[in-house]
PyMOL commands that place a pseudoatom at each C-alpha (Angstrom):
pseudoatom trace, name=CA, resn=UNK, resi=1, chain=A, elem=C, hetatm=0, pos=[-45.170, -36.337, -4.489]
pseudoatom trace, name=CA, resn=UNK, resi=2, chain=A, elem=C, hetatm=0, pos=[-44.175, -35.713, -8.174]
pseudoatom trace, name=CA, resn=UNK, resi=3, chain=A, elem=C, hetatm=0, pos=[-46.316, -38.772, -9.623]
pseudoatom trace, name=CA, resn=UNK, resi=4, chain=A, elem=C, hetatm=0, pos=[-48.745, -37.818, -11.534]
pseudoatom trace, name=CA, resn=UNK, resi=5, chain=A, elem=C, hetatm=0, pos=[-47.726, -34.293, -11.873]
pseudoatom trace, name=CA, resn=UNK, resi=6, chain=A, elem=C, hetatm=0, pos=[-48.261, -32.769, -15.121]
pseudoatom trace, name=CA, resn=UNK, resi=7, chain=A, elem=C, hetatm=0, pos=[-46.471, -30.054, -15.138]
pseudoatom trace, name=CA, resn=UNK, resi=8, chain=A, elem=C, hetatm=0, pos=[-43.025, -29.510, -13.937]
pseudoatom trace, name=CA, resn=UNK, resi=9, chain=A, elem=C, hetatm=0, pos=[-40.807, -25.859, -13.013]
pseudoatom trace, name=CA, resn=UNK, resi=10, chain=A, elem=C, hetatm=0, pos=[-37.498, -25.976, -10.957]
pseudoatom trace, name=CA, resn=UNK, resi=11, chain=A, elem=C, hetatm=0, pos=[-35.336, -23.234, -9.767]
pseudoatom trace, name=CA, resn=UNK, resi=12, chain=A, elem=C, hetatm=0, pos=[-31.955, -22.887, -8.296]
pseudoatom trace, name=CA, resn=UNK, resi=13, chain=A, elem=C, hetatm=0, pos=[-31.028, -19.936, -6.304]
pseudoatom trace, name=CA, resn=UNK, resi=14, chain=A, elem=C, hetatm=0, pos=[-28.202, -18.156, -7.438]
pseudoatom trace, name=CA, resn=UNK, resi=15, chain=A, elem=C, hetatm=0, pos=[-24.953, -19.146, -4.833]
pseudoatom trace, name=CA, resn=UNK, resi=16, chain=A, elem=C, hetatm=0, pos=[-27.154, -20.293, -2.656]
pseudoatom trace, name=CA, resn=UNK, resi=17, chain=A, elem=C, hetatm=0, pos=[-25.325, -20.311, 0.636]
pseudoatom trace, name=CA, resn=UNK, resi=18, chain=A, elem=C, hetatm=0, pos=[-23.899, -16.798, 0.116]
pseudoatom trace, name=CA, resn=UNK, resi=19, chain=A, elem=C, hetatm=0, pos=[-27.003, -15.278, -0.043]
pseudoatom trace, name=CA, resn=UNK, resi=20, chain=A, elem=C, hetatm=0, pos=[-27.459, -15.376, 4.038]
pseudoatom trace, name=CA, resn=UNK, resi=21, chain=A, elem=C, hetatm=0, pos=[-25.819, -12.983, 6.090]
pseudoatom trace, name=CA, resn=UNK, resi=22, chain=A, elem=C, hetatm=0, pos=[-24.420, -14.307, 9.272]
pseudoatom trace, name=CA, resn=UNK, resi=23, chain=A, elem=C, hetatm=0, pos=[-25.040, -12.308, 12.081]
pseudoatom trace, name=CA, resn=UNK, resi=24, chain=A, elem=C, hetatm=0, pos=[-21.744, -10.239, 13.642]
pseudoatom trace, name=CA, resn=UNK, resi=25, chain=A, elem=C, hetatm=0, pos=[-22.079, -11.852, 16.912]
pseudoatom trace, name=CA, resn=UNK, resi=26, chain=A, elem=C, hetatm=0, pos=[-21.247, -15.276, 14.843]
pseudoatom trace, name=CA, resn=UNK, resi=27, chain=A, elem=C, hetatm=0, pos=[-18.229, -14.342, 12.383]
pseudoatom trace, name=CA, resn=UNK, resi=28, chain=A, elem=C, hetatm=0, pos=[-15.567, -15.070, 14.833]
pseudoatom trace, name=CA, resn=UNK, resi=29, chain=A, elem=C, hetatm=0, pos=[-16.820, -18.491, 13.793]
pseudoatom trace, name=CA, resn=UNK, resi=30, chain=A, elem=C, hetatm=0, pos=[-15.707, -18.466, 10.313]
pseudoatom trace, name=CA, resn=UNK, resi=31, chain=A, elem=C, hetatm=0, pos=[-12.569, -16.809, 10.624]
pseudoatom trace, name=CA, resn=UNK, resi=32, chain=A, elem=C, hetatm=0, pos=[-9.639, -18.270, 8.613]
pseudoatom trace, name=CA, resn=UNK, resi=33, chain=A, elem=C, hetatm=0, pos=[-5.888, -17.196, 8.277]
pseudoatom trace, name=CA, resn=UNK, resi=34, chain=A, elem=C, hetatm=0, pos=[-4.432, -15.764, 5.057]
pseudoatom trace, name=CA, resn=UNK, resi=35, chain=A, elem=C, hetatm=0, pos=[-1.098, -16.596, 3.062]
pseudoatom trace, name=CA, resn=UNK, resi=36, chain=A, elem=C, hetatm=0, pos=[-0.281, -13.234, 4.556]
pseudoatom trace, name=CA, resn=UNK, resi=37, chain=A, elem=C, hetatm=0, pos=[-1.293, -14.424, 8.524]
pseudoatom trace, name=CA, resn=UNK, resi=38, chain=A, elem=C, hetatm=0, pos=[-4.074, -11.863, 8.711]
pseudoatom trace, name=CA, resn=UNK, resi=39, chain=A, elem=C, hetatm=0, pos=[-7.262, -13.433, 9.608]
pseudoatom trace, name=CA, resn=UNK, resi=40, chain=A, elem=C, hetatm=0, pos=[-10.585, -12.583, 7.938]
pseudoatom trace, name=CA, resn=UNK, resi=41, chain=A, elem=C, hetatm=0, pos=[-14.325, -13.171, 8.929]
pseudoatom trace, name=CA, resn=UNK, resi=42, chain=A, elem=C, hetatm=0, pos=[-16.967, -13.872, 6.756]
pseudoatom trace, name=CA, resn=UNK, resi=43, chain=A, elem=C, hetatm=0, pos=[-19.842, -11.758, 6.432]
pseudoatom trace, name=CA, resn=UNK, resi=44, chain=A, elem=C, hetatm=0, pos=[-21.756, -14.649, 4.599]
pseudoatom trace, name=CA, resn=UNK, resi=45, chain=A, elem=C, hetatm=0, pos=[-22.697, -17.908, 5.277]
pseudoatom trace, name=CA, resn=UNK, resi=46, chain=A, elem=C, hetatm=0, pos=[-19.441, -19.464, 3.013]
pseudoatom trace, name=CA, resn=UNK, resi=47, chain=A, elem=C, hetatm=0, pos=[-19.886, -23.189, 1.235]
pseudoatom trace, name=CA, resn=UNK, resi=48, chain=A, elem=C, hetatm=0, pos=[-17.802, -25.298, 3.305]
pseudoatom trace, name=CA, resn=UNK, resi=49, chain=A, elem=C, hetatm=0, pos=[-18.940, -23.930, 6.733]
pseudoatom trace, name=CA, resn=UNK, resi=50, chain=A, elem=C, hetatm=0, pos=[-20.025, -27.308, 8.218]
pseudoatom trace, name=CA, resn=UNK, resi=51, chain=A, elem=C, hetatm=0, pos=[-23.453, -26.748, 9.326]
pseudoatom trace, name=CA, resn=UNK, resi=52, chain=A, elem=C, hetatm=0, pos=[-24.328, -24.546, 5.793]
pseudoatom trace, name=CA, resn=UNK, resi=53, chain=A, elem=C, hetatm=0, pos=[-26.360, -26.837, 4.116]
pseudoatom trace, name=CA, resn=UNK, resi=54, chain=A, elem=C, hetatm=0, pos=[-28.559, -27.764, 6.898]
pseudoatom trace, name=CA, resn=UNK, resi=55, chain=A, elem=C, hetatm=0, pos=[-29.178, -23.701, 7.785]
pseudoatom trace, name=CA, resn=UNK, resi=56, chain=A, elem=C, hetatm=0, pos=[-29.906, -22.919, 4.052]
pseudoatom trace, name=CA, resn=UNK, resi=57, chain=A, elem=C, hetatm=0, pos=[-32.238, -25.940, 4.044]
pseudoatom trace, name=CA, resn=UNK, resi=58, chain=A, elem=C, hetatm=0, pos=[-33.618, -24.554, 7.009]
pseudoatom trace, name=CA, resn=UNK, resi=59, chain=A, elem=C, hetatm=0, pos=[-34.275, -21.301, 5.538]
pseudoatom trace, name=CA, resn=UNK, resi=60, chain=A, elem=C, hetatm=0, pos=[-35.737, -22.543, 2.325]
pseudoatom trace, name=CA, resn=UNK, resi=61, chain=A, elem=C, hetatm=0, pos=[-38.294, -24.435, 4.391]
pseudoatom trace, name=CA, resn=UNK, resi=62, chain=A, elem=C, hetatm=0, pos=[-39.249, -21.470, 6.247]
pseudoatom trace, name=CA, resn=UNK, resi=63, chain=A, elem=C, hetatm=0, pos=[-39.397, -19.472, 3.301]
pseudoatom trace, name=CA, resn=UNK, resi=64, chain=A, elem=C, hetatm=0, pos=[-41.535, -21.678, 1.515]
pseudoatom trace, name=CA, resn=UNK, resi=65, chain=A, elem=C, hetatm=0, pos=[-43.424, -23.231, 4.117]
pseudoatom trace, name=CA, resn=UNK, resi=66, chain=A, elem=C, hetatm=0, pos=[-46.795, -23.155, 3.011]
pseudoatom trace, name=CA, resn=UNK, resi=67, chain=A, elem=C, hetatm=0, pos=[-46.307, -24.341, -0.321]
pseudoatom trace, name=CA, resn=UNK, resi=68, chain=A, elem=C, hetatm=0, pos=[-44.372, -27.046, 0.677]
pseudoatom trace, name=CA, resn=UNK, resi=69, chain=A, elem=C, hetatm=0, pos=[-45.984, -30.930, -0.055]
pseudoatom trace, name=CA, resn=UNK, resi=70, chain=A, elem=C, hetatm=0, pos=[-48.757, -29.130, -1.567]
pseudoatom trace, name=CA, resn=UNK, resi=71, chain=A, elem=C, hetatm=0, pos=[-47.085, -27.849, -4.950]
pseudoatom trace, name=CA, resn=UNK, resi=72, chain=A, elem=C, hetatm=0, pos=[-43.443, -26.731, -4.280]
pseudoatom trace, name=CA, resn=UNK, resi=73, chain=A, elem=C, hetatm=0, pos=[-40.380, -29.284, -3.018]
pseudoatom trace, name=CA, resn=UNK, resi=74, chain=A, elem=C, hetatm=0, pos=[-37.347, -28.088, -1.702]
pseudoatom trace, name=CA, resn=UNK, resi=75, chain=A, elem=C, hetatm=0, pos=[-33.774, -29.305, -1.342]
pseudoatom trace, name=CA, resn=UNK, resi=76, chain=A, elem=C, hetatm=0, pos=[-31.208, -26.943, -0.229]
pseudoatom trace, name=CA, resn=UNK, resi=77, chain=A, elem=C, hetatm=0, pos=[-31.100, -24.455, -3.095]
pseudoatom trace, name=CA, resn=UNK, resi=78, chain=A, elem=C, hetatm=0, pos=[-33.164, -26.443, -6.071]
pseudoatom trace, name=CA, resn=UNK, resi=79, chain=A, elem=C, hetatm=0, pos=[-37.099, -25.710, -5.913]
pseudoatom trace, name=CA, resn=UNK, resi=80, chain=A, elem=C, hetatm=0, pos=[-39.946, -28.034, -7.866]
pseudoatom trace, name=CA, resn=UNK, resi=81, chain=A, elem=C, hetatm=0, pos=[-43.089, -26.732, -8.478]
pseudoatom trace, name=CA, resn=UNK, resi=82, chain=A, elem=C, hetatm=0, pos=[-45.209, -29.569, -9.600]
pseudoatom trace, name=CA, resn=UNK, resi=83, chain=A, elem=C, hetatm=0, pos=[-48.999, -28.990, -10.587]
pseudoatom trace, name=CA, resn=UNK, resi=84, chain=A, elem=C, hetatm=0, pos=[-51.995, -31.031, -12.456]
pseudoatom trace, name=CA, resn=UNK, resi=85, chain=A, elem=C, hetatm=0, pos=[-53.348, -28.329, -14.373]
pseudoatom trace, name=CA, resn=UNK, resi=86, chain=A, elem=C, hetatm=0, pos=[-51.156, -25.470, -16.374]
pseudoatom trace, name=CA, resn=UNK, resi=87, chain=A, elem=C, hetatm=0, pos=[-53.299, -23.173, -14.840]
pseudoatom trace, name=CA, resn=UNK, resi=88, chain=A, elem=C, hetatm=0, pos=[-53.100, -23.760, -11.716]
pseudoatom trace, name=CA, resn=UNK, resi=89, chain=A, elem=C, hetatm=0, pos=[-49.215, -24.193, -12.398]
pseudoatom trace, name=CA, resn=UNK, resi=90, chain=A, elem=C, hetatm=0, pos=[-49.186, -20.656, -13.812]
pseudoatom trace, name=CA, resn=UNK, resi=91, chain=A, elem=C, hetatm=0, pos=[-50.904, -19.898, -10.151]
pseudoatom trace, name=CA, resn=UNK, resi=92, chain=A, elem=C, hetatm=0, pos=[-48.312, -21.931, -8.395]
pseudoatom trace, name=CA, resn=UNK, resi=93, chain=A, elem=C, hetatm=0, pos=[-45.293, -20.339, -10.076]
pseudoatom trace, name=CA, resn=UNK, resi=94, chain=A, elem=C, hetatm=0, pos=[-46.372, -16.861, -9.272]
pseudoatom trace, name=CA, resn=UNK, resi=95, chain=A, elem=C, hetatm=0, pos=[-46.722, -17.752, -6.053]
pseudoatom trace, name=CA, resn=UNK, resi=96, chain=A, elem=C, hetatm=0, pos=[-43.752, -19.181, -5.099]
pseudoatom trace, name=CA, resn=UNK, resi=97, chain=A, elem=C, hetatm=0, pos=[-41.960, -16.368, -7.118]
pseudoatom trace, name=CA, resn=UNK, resi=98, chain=A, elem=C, hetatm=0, pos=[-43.130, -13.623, -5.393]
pseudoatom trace, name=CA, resn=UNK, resi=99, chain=A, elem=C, hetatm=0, pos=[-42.223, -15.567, -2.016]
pseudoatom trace, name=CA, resn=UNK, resi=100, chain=A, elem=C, hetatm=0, pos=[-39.069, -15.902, -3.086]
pseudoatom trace, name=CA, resn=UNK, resi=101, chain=A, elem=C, hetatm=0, pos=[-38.503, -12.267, -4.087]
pseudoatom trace, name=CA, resn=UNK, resi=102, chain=A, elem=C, hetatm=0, pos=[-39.965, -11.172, -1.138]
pseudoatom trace, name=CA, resn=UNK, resi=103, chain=A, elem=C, hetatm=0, pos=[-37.064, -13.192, 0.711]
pseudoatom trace, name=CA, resn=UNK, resi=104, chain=A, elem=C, hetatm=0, pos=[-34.601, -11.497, -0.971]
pseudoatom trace, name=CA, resn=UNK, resi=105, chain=A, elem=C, hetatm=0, pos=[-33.409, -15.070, -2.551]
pseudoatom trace, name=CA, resn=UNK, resi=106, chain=A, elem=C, hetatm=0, pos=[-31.812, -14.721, -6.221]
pseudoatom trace, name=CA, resn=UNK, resi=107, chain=A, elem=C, hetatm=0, pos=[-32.382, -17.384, -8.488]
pseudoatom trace, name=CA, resn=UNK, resi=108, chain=A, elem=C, hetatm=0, pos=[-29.931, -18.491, -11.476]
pseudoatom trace, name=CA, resn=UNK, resi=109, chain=A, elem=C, hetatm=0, pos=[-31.794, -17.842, -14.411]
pseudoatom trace, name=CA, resn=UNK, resi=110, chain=A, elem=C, hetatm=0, pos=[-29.526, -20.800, -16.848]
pseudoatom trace, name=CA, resn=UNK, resi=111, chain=A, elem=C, hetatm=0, pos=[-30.406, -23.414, -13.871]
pseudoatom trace, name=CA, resn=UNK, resi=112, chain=A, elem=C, hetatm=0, pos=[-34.282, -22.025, -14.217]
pseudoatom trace, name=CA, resn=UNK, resi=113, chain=A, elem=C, hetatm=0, pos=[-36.662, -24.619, -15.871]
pseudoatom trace, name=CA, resn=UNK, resi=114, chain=A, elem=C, hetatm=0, pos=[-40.313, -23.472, -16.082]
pseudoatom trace, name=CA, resn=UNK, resi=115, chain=A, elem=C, hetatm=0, pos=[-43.346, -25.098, -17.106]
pseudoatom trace, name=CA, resn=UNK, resi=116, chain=A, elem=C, hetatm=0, pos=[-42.081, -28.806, -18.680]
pseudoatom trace, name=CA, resn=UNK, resi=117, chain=A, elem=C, hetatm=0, pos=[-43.772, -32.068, -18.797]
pseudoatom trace, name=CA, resn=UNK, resi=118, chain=A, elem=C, hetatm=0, pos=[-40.394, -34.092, -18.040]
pseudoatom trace, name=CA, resn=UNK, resi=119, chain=A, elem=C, hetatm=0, pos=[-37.191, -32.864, -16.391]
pseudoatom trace, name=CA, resn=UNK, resi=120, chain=A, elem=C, hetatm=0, pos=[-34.220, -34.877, -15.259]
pseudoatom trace, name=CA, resn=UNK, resi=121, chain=A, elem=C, hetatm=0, pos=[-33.896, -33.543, -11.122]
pseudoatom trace, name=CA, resn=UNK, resi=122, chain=A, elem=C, hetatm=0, pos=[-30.829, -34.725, -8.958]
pseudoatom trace, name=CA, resn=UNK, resi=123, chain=A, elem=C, hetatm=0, pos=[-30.333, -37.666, -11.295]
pseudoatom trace, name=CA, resn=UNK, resi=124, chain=A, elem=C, hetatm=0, pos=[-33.462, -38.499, -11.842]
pseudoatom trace, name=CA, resn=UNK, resi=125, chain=A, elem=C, hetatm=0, pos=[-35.962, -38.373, -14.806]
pseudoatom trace, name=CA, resn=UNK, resi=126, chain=A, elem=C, hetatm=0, pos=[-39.293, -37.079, -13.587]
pseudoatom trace, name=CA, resn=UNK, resi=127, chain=A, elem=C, hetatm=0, pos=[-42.672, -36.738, -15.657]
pseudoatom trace, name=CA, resn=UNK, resi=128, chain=A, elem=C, hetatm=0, pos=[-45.988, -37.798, -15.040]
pseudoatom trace, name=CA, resn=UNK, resi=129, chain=A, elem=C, hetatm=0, pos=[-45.268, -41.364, -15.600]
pseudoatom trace, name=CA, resn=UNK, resi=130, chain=A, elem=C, hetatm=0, pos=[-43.028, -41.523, -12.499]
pseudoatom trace, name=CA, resn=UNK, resi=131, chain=A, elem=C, hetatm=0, pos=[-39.315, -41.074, -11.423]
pseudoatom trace, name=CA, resn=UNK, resi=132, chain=A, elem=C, hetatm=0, pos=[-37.252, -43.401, -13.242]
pseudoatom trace, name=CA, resn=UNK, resi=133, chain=A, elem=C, hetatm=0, pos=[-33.063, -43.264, -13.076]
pseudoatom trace, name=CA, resn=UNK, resi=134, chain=A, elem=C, hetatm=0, pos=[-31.552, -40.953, -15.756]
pseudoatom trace, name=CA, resn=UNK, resi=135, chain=A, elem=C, hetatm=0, pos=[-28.980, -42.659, -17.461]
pseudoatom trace, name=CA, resn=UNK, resi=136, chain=A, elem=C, hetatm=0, pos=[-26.980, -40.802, -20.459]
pseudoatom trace, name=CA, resn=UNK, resi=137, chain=A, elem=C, hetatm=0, pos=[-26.680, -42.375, -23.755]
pseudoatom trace, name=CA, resn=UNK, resi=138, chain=A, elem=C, hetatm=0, pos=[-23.796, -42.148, -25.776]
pseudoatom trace, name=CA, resn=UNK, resi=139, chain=A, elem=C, hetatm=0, pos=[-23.756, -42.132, -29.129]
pseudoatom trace, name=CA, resn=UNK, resi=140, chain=A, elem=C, hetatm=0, pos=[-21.782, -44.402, -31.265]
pseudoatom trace, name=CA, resn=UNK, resi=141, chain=A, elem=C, hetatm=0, pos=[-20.967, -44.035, -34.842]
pseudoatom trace, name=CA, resn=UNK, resi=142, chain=A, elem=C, hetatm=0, pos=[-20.314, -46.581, -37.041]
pseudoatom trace, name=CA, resn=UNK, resi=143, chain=A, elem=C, hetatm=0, pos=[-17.898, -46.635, -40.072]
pseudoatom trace, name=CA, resn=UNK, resi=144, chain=A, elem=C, hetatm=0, pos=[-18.980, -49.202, -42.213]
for i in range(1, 144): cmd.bond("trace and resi %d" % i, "trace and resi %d" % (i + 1))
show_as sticks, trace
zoom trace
């Protein structure tokens, strides 16, 4: 879906998981005992709850549903925005930003990339010439 895109914006919403409330009905299912044997619930959907990354998946799709495969990928808590044209990215980023702020989703501004031509995603370098595998190059100095 990338290929060919010429312009390129991710985002990454800000501790993802904890961002969704889980229902009071439900937090007898996350309860956990203290060093002190008093048990606590959580209130938010916590990282290691087994199911978490399929739910926030789930809500990211639903959030986004209409932009997704047309200009906007998702995978659990990173977002692409891929475009041909910069203006229609500039369309497609306030778009999918207003969405998202609707939703109530945060975003980490430091893990925020908007409006590049080549970006390295989950491992992978992506511009307009394709996805090739990002490997890091180290440097080595010579003392000659």
């Amino acid at each position: 879906m990338l290929s060919g895109s010429q312009w390129l914006s991710t985002f990454d919403a800000l501790s993802g998981f904890h961002q969704l409330e889980i229902q009071e009905e439900h937090h007898h299912i996350t309860v956990f005992c203290t060093h002190k044997y008093s048990l606590l619930e959580f209130t938010r959907l916590p990282f290691r709850l087994r199911n978490g990354p399929a739910v926030f998946q789930q809500v990211m799709n639903k959030v986004l549903t209409k932009f997704l495969w047309l200009f906007v990928l998702v995978y659990i808590d990173n977002i692409v925005v891929y475009s041909q044209l910069f203006k229609s990215h500039l369309q497609n980023l306030d778009s999918v930003l207003r969405t998202i702020a609707n939703a109530n989703i945060m975003l980490s501004p430091p893990k925020c990339h908007i409006s590049y031509q080549s970006l390295i995603l989950l491992g992978q370098h992506v511009s307009r010439l394709g996805i090739s595998k990002h490997t890091k190059r180290k440097l080595t100095l010579s003392t000659q």
